[in-house]
C-alpha positions in Angstrom: 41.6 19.1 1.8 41.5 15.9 0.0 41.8 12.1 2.2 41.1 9.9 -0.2 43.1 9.4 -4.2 40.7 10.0 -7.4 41.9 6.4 -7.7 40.4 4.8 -4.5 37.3 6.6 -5.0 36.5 5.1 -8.3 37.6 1.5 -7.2 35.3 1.3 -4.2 32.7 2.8 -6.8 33.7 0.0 -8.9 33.7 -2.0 -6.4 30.0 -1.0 -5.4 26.8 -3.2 -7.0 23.6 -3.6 -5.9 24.0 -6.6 -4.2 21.4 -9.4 -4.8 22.2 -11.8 -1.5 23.9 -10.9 1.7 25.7 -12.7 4.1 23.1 -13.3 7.0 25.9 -14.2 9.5 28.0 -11.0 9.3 26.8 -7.7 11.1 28.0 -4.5 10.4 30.3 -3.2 13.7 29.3 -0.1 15.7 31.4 1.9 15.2 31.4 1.7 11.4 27.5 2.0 11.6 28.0 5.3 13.8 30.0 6.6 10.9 27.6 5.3 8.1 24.8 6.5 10.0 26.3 10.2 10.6 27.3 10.3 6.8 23.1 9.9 6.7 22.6 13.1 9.0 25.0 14.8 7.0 23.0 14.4 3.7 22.6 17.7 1.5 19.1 18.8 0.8 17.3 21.4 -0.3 16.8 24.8 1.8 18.6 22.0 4.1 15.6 21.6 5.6 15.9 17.8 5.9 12.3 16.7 5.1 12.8 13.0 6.1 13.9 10.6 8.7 15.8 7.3 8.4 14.3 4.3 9.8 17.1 1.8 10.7 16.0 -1.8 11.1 17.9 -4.7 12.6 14.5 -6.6 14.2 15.0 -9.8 12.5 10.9 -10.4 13.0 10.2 -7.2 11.5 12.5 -7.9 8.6 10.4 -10.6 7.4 7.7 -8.6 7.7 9.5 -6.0 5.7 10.3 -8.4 3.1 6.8 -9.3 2.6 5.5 -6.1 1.7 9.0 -5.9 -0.4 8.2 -8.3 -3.6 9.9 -10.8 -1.6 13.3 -9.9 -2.1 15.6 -11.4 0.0 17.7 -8.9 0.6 15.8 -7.0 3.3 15.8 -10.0 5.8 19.2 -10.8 4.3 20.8 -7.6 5.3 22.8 -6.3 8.6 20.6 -3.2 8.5 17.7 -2.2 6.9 17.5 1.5 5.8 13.8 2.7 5.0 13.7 6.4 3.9 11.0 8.2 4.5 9.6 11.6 3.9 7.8 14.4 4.8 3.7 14.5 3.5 3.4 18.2 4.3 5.7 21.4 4.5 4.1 24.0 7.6 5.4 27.0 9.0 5.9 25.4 12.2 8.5 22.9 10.3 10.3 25.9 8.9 10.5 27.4 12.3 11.8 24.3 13.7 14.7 24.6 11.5 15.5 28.0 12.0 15.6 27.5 15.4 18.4 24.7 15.1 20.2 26.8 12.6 20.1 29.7 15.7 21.4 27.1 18.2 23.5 26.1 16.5 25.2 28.5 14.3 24.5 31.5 17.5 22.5 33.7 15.1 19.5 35.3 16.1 16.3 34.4 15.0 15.6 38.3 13.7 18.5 37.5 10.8 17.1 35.1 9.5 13.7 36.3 8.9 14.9 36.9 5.2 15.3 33.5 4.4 12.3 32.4 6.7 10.1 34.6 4.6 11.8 33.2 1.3 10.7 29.0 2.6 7.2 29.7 3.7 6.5 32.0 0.4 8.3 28.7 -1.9 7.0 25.7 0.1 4.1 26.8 2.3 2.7 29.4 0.5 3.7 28.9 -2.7 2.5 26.8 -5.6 5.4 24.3 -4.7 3.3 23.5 -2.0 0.6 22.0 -4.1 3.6 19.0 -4.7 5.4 19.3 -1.8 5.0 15.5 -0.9 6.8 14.6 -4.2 9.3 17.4 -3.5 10.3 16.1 0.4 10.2 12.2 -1.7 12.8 13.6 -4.1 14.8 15.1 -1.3 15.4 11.5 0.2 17.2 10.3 -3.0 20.2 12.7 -2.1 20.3 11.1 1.3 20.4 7.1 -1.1 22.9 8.5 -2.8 25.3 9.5 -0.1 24.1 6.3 1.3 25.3 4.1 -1.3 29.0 6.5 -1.9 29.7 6.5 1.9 28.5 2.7 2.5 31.2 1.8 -0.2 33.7 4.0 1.1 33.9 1.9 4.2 33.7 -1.6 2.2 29.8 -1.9 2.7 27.5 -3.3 0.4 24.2 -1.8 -0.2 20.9 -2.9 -2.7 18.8 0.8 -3.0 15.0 -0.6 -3.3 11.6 0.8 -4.4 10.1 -2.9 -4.9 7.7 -2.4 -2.1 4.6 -1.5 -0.8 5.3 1.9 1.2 1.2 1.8 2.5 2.4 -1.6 4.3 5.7 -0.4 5.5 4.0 2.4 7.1 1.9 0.2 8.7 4.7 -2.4 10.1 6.5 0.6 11.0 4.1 2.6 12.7 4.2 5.9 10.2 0.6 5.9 9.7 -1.3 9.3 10.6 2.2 10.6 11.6 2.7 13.1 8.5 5.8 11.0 7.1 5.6 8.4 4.4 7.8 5.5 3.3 9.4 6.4 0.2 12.2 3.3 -0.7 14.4 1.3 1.5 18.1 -0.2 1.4 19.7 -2.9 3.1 23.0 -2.6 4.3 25.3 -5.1 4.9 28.5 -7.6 3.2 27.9 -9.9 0.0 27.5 -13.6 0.2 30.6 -15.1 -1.5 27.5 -16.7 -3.5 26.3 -13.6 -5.4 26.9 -13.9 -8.9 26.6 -10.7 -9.4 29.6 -9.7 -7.4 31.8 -10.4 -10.2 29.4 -9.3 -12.9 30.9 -6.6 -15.3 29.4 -3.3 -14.3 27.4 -1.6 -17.3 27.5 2.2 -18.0 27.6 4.5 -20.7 30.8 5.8 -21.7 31.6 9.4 -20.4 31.3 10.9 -23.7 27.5 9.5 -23.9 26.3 11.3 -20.8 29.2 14.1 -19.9 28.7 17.2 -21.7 31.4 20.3 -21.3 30.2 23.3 -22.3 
């Protein structure tokens, strides 16, 4: 069931830049966080074995720091929330057990039907010679979650910047991921535009469709 017009969806992507200076004074409202911060859980990924965790930082002293170890780009301080996405260094069996078991409690399965599927994940990403990357493979999971970041942010009149300018070995020092098994991987601020931005108005630049569509 469709709530929202072909139209509106590609004027609020339209709309959407990545915004080069926020407004320091306005702060995202509760509720609409809640929402934007759900649409964040509800990100696809692969096996949907969610190999990440979403750091969500409003400190303003820590946001300095942040922007420190983030080219100095204003932006991160800037913002009403700071988004640092970070993933998974390892896959174990235990982590693939820890999923089943939600899927179980969740879904009221037993554990004995899944076992299939159980064996397929730990023969792919534990046993497997995917596990050899696996680091790189949890990283590239995160950009799905950006993604439905950046769509659902703009779908609520948000404005987002999606960053890898920075150091991720100091961000998981300021934000205490060191020796926990998850590493920082980009970052996006989240917030409203200043009126100031020239960029706000700047012509968005894309390929036509027929340069990068193909129907086959």
């Amino acid at each position: 069931m469709s709530t929202i017009t072909g139209d509106s969806l590609l004027q609020q992507l339209n709309w959407r830049y990545a915004t080069k200076a926020f407004d320091p004074t306005k702060q995202i409202p509760s509720g609409e966080w809640a929402a934007l911060e759900q649409a964040l859980v509800l990100s696809a990924s692969s096996f949907g074995l969610q190999p990440w965790k979403f750091i969500v930082v409003t400190n303003p002293e820590l946001k300095a720091k942040l922007r420190a170890a983030s080219w100095n780009q204003s932006q991160v301080e800037q913002c009403s929330h700071l988004v640092v996405f970070v993933a998974k260094q390892d896959m174990t069996v235990a982590d693939i057990d820890r999923y089943l078991d939600r899927i179980a409690e969740v879904r009221g399965v037993s554990l004995e039907s899944l076992a299939g599927y159980r064996g397929f994940m730990v023969g792919n990403l534990v046993e497997g010679p995917r596990h050899a990357e696996i680091a790189d493979w949890a990283a590239r999971q995160t950009y799905i979650a950006m993604g439905n970041l950046l769509t659902s942010a703009a779908l609520l009149g948000l404005d987002t910047c999606p960053l890898e300018g920075l150091e991720p070995a100091k961000y998981d020092e300021l934000l205490g991921l060191t020796g926990t098994g998850y590493g920082t991987v980009s970052a996006c601020p989240v917030g409203y535009r200043s009126s100031e931005d020239k960029y706000a108005t700047t012509p968005k630049v894309r390929f036509e469709a027929k340069d990068v569509v193909v129907h086959l």
